[in-house]
DONUMAR-429519 format. One record per residue (C-alpha): x, y, z. Coordinates in steps of 0.001 Angstrom, whole numbers, plus 524288, in hexadecimal, padded with zeros to 5 digits. Layout:
<pts>
XYZ
...
</pts>
This chain:
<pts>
509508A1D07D3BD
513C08A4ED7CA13
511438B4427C9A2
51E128B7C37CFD2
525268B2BC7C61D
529558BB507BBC0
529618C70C7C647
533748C04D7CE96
53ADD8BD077C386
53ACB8CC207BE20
53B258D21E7CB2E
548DA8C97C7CDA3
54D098CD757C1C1
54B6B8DB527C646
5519B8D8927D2D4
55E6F8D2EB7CC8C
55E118DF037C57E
55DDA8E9057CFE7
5680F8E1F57D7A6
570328E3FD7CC71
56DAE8F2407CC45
56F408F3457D9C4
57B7F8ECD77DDE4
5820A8EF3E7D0B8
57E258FBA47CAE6
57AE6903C27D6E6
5881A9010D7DE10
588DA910107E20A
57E689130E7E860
582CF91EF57EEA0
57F40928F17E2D5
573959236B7DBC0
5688B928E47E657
566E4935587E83E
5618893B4A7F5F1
5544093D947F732
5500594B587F43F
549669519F80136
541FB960158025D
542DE95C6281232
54DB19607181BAD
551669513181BA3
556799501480F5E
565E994F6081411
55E7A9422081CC8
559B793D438129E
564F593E458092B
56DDD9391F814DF
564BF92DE581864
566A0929B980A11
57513929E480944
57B32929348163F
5827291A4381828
57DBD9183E82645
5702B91A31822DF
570E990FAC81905
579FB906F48223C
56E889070A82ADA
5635590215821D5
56A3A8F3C88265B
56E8A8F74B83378
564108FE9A83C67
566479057F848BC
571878FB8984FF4
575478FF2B85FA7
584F6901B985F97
58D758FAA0867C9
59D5D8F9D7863FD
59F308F35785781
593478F3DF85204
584FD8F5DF855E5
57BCB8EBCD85BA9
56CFB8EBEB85AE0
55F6D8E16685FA3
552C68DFEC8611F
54A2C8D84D868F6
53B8C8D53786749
534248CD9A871A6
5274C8C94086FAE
51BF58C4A5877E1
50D138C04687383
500B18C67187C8A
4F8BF8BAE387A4C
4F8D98AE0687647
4F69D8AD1A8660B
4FAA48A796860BC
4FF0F89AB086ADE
50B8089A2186E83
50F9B8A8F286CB0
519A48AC6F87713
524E08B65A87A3D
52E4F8B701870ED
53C918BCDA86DF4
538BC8C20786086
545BB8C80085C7F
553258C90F862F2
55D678CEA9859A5
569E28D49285A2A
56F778DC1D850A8
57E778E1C484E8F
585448E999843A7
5916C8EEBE840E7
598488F6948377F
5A45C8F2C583000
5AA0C9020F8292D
5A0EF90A5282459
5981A900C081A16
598378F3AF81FE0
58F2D8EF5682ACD
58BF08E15B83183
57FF08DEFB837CC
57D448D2EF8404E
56F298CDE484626
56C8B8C43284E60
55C998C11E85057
554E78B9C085817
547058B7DF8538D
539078B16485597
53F088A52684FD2
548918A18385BD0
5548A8A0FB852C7
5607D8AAAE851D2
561638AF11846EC
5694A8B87783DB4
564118C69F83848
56B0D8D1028340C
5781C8CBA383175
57DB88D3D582626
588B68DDA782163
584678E9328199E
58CE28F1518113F
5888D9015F80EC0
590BC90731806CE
58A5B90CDD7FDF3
58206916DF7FFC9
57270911298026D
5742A905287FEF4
576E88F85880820
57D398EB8A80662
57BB38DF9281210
580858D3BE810B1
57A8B8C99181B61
56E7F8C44F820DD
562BB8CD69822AD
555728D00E82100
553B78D18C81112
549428DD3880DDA
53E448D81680B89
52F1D8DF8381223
530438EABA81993
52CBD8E39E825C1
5390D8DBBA823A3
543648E5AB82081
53E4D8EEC682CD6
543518EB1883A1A
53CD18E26284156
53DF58EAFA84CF5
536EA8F58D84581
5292B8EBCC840F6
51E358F266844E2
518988E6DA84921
51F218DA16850F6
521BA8D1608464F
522068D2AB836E0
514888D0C382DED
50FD48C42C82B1E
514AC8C4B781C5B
522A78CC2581FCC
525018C107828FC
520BC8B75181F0B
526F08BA5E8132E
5316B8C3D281346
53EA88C18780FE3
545718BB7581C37
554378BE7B81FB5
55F1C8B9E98175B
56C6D8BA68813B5
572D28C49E8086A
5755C8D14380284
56D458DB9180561
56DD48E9257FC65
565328F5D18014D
565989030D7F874
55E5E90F457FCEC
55A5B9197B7F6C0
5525A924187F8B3
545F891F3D7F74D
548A7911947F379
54F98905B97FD92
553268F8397F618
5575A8EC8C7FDE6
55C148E1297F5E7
5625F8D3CB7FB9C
566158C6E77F5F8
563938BD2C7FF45
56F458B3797FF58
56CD58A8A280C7E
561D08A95281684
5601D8A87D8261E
557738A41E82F29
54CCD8AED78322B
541F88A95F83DF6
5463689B1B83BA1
5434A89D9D82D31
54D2E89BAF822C0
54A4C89E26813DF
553D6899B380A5A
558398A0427FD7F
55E088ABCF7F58C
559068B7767EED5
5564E8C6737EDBC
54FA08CFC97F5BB
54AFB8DDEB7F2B2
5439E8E8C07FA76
540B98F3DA7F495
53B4D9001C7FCA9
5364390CC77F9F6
539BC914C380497
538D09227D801F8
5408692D2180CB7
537849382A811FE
53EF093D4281D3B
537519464E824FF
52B8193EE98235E
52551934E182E15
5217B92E1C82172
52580922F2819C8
52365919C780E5B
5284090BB780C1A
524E0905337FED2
52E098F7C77FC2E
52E488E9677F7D9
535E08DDB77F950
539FB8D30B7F000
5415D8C78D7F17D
5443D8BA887EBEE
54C4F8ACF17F06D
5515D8A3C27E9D3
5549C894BC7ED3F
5498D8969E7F815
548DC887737FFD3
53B748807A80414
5430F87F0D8111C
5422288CFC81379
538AD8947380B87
52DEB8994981635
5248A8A3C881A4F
51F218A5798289F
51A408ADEB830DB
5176D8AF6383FB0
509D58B769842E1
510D48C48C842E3
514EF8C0FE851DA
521148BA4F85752
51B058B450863E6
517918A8ED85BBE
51E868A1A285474
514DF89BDC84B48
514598A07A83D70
5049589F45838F1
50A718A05982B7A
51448897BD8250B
519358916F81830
5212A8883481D10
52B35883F0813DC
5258B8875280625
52ABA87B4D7FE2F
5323487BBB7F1DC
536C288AB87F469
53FE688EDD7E9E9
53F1089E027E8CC
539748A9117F262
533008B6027EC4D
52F9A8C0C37F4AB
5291F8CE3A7F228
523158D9407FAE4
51DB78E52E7FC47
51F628EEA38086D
518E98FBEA80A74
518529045181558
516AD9121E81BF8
51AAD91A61826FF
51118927BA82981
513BC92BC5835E0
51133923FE84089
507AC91D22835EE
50E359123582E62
50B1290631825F7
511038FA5F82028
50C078F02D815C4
513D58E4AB80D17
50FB88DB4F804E1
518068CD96804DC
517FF8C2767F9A6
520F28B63A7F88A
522298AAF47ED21
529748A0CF7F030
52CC4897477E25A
52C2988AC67E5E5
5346487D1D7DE03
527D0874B07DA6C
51B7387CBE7E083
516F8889E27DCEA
51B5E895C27E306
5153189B2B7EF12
510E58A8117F36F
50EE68AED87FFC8
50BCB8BC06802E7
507A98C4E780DA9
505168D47E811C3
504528DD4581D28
500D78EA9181FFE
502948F1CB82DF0
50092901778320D
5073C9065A83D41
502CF913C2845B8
50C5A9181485092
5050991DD885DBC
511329270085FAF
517EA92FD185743
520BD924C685018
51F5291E25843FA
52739910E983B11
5351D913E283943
53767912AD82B8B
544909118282616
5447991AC0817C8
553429148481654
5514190626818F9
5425B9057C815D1
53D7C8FEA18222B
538DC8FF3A82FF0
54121902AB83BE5
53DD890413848BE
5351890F1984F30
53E3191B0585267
5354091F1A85EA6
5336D92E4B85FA1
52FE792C8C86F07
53736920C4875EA
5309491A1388282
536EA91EF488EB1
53B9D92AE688746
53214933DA8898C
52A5C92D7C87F32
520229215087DFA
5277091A9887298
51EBF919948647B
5130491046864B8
50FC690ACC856B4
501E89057A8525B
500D38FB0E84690
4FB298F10A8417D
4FC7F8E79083778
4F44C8DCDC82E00
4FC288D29B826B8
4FBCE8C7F181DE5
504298BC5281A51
4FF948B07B80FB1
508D68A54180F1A
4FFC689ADF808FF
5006B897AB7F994
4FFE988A627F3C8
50515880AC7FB36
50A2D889558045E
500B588BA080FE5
508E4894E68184D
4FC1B89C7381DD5
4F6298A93181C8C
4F5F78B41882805
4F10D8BFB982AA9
4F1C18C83F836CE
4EF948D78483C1E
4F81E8DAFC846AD
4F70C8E82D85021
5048D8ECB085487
507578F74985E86
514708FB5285FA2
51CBC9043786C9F
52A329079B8684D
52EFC90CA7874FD
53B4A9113A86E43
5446090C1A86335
548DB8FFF986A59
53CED8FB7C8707A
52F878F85D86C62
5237F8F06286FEA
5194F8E9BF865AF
50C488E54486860
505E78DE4385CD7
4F8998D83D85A66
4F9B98CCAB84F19
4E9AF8C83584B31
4EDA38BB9084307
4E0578BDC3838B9
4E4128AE4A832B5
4EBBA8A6D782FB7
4E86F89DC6823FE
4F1D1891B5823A0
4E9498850082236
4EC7487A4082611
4F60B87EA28318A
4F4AD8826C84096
4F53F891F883C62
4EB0D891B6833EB
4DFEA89AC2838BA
4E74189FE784528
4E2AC8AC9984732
4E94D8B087854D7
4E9C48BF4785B21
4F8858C1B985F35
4FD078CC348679D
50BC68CD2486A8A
514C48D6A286FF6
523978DB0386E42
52DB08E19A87471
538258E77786A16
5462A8E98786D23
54FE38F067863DA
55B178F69E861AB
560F48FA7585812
</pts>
């Protein structure tokens, strides 16, 4: 299927084209947004919000505990299966990470992460400088996470549900090494970042350079428990190698480590194309969330190849609580609870639940289909702690020809969530 072609090859046109407007002809940004116009009594917060340097230094650098010379943050997951699907699922050290940053005057900033995850290995994060000053607008220079889905760019530590969808975990972009650019304004966030060298991410390694954007919609309503995300991703590599060019995924649990869908190494990779779409909605203690995930990968002497995949969750909290939603970095953080456990208060309880979809089968390529619902309850017991139950129903998985194909297993796992930040 050649239908991607002449809109990749406009669309990177474009892209060249509003790097060059950004870096080049938007140098001061201070003066060229003006503050949102309010009829509430928050309009000095929302003009400040907008404007003020340490709100913008913070998009990058969340909540960090202070100790002298700089200011140290982890997080710990632990998770444990309830029964025994699929075989082999055990206790497991999910995440272990340990995070420090430091400031260097009043613009520069240096942010190191050490992680280890499901895969056994060490490996690096967030290891990046960032430069802020000008006024809403960010520069980093490093290895990090390039924006690309919603479930990527929001903490992991704030996921409604233990692990990432089938498709986000599949085929989003996977940490690399660069220059990262984010401009806010009022109603509008743009990340851009050319991707320069790679890393290892969960023993996976996926060569080549290129461009991503994420574009979000994010629009401020202070004094309002609501809020509306609208966004999309693109991004495209260059020099991509058959050695590394590969999409996976576990069964939305980590107690396994079996992935019921995989590529394996699609041969003859040359070029990686990726686009999404990402919606989502906080009312209350209602809220829902929805993207849609496509990737081409152009291949030497074989036709490209095309996978895809979609989920949707809603999530209800029991208490008076809801998502915390970020207007000024357009993601996810964790739940600020309004009555802490042990405080006088029960902590927030959190409902949701959660179908998916991931197809990583064209051609020659038989990578499998999957498709799963999954019931999640959630107790924050205050903002460091929290405990996850989750239900995974594996519908089917359709991957002839291997072991996987037709599994079908009913997982139940729990976690115990450690943070601070």
């Amino acid at each position: 299927m050649d239908s991607w072609g002449y809109p990749l090859s406009l669309l990177r046109a474009s892209i060249c084209t509003a790097l060059i407007w950004l870096l080049v002809g938007h140098t001061s940004l201070a003066s060229d947004v003006q503050p949102i116009q309010s009829n509430t009594d928050d309009e000095e917060s929302v003009d400040n919000i907008l404007t003020d340097v340490d709100y913008i230094n913070s998009l990058l650098f969340k909540r960090e505990f202070p100790v002298i010379g700089g200011r140290w943050g982890w997080e710990m997951f632990v998770d444990a299966p309830l029964n025994s699907e699929p075989e082999g699922a055990e206790i497991t050290l999910r995440r272990a990470k340990l995070k420090y940053v430091r400031s260097f005057g009043n613009d520069w900033r240096l942010k190191l992460t050490g992680d280890y995850s499901r895969g056994g290995n060490l490996e690096l994060s967030d290891n990046y400088f960032s430069y802020s000053g000008w006024n809403r607008a960010m520069l980093a220079l490093g290895i990090r996470d390039p924006a690309f889905s919603l479930e990527s760019v929001s903490q992991s530590s704030a996921l409604t549900f233990m692990e990432r969808a089938l498709p986000v975990a599949a085929l989003s972009e996977r940490k690399s090494g660069g220059v990262s650019f984010l401009r806010r304004s009022p109603h509008n966030i743009l990340n851009a970042s050319l991707i320069l060298f790679n890393v290892s991410q969960d023993n996976l390694r996926e060569d080549g350079q290129g461009i991503v954007l994420h574009y979000v919609y994010s629009p401020v309503e202070y004094g309002n428990d609501d809020s509306i995300h609208l966004g999309g991703s693109f991004s495209y590599r260059i020099n991509a190698s058959e050695d590394s060019t590969q999409f996976r995924s576990r069964p939305e649990v980590a107690t396994v480590n079996d992935y019921f869908v995989d590529t394996g190494l699609v041969a003859g990779s040359s070029e990686v194309g990726r686009l999404s779409i990402e919606l989502s909605q906080v009312r209350g203690r209602f809220s829902w969330q929805t993207e849609l995930l496509t990737t081409r990968v152009h291949r030497d002497a074989s036709p490209a190849v095309d996978f895809w995949g979609t989920y949707f969750f809603v999530s209800w909290f029991l208490t008076e609580d809801k998502r915390n939603y970020q207007f000024g970095s357009g993601d996810y953080e964790q739940v600020s609870v309004g009555a802490p456990f042990l405080k006088g208060g029960k902590g927030a309880f959190e409902l949701a639940f959660r179908g998916s979809y991931v197809d990583l089968t064209d051609q020659s390529v038989i990578g499998g289909r999957e498709k799963n619902l999954s019931l999640g309850l959630n107790w924050y017991l205050n903002q460091k702690i929290r405990l996850m139950a989750n239900v995974v129903k594996v519908l089917d998985v359709d991957r002839p020809g291997h072991e996987y194909d037709g599994m079908d297993p009913l997982i139940f796992s729990l976690r115990a969530q450690w943070v601070l930040n």
